[in-house]
C-alpha positions in Angstrom: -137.0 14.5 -21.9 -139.5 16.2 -20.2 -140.4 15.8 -16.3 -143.1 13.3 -15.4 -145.8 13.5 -13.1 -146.0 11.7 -10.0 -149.3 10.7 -8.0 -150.2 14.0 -5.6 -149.1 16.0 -8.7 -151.9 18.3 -10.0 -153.3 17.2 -13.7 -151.9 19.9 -15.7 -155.3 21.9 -17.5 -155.6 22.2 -21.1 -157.9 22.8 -23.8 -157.8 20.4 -26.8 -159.8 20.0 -29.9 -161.7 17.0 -30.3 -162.3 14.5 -33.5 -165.7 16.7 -34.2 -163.3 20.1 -34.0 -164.7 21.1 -31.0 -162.8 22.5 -28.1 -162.2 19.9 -24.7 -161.0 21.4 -21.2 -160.0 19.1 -18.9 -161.4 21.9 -16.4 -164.9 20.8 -17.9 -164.5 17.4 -15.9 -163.6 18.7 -12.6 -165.9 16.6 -10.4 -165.6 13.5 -12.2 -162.4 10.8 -12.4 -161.0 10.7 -15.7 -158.7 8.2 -17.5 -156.4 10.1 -19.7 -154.3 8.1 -22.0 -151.7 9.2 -24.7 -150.6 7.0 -27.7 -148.3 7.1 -30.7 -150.9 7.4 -33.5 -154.7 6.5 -34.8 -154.9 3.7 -37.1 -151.9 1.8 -35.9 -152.3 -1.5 -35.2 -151.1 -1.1 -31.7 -152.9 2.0 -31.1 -156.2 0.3 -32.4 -155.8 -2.5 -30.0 -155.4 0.0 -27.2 -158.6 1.8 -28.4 -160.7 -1.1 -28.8 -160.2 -2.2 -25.2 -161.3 1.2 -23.8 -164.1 0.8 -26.1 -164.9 -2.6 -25.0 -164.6 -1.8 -21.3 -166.0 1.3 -21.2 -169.5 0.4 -19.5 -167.3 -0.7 -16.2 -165.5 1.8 -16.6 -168.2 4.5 -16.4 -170.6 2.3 -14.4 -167.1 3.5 -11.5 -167.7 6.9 -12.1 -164.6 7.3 -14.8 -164.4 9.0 -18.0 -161.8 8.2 -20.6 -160.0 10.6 -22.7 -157.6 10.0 -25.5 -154.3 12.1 -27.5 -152.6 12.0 -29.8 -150.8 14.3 -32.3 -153.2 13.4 -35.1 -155.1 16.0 -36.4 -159.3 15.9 -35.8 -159.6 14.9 -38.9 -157.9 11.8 -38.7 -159.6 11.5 -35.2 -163.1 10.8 -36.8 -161.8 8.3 -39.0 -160.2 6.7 -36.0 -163.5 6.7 -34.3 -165.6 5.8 -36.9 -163.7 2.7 -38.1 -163.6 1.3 -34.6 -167.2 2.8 -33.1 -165.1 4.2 -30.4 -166.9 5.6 -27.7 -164.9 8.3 -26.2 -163.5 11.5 -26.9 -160.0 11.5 -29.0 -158.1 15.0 -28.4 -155.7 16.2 -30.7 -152.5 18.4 -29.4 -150.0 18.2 -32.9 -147.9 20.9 -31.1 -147.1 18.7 -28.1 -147.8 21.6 -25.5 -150.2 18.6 -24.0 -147.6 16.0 -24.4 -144.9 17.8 -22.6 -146.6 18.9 -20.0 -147.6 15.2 -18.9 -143.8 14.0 -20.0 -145.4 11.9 -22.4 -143.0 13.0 -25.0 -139.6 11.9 -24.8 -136.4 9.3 -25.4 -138.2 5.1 -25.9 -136.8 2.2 -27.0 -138.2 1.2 -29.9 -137.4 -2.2 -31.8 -134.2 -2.0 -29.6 -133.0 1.5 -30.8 -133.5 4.8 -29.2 -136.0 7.4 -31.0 -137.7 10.5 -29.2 -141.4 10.3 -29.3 -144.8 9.5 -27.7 -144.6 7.5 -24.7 -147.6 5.3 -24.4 -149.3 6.7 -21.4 -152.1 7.1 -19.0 -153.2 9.0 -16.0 -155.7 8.5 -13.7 -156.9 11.8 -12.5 -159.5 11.9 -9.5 -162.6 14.9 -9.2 -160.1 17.2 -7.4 -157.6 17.4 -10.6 -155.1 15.1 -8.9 -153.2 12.7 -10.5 -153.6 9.4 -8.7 -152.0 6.9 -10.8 -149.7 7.9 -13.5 -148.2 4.8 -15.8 -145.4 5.9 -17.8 -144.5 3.3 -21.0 -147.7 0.9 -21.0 -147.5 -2.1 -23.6 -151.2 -1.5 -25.9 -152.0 -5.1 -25.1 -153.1 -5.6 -22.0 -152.8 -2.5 -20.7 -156.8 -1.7 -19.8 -156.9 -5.2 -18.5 -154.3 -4.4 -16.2 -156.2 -0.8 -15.7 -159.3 -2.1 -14.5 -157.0 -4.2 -12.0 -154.9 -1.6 -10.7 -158.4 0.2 -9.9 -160.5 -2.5 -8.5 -163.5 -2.5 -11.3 -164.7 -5.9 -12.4 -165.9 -7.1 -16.3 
């Protein structure tokens, strides 16, 4: 299993390609707070759920000065069709090596229908303008989770 990150740890940089095939660098959002989160697969049911609440609460979440960020392994292919069947509203970056995954410790051992597998760790980071990780959440349940988000980080409906 791979390391994880704890708050005070610097985001580790990358440059992903995005559902339109266009190339991402988290470097391009130094200066702003971003939410990076990491899930199993698009078009899952549980994956959806987790999307559609981002997409739902994204207007709060950008009205506090936060960007959101999604990966996965899918290819950008399957990206767009993610985003287009459920008008999501933020960028979905694809890393199908893992380089990404691994270097957040987002890919590892889970429990999964009470067996152990190795494989994506539902994830999310919340990295401030400096590039500083200031909440990482390890093994988030899809439902809920952005609820529980927002809470964590003070922003109202």
């Amino acid at each position: 299993m791979t390391e994880r990150l704890e708050a005070g740890a610097v985001a580790p940089d990358f440059t992903l390609t995005d559902q339109d095939g266009a190339s991402v660098s988290l470097k391009d959002y130094r200066g702003q707070k971003v939410v990076l989160y990491f899930y199993p697969e698009a078009m899952t049911v549980a994956c959806e759920k987790q999307a559609c609440d981002f997409r739902d609460s994204l207007n709060s979440l950008k009205s506090a000065g936060y960007t959101v960020l999604g990966v996965s392994r899918d290819e950008p292919e399957k990206l767009a069709r993610f985003r287009d069947k459920d008008s999501l509203n933020f960028e979905l970056l694809s890393d199908p090596d893992r380089s990404v995954h691994e270097a957040y410790g987002t890919w590892g051992e889970k429990n999964l229908y009470g067996k152990q597998v190795v494989g994506v760790i539902r994830s999310t980071f919340v990295i401030d303008e400096d590039g500083t990780v200031t909440l990482p959440l390890y093994g988030v349940k899809a439902t809920g989770h952005v609820a529980s988000l927002r809470k964590k980080l003070k922003i109202d409906a």
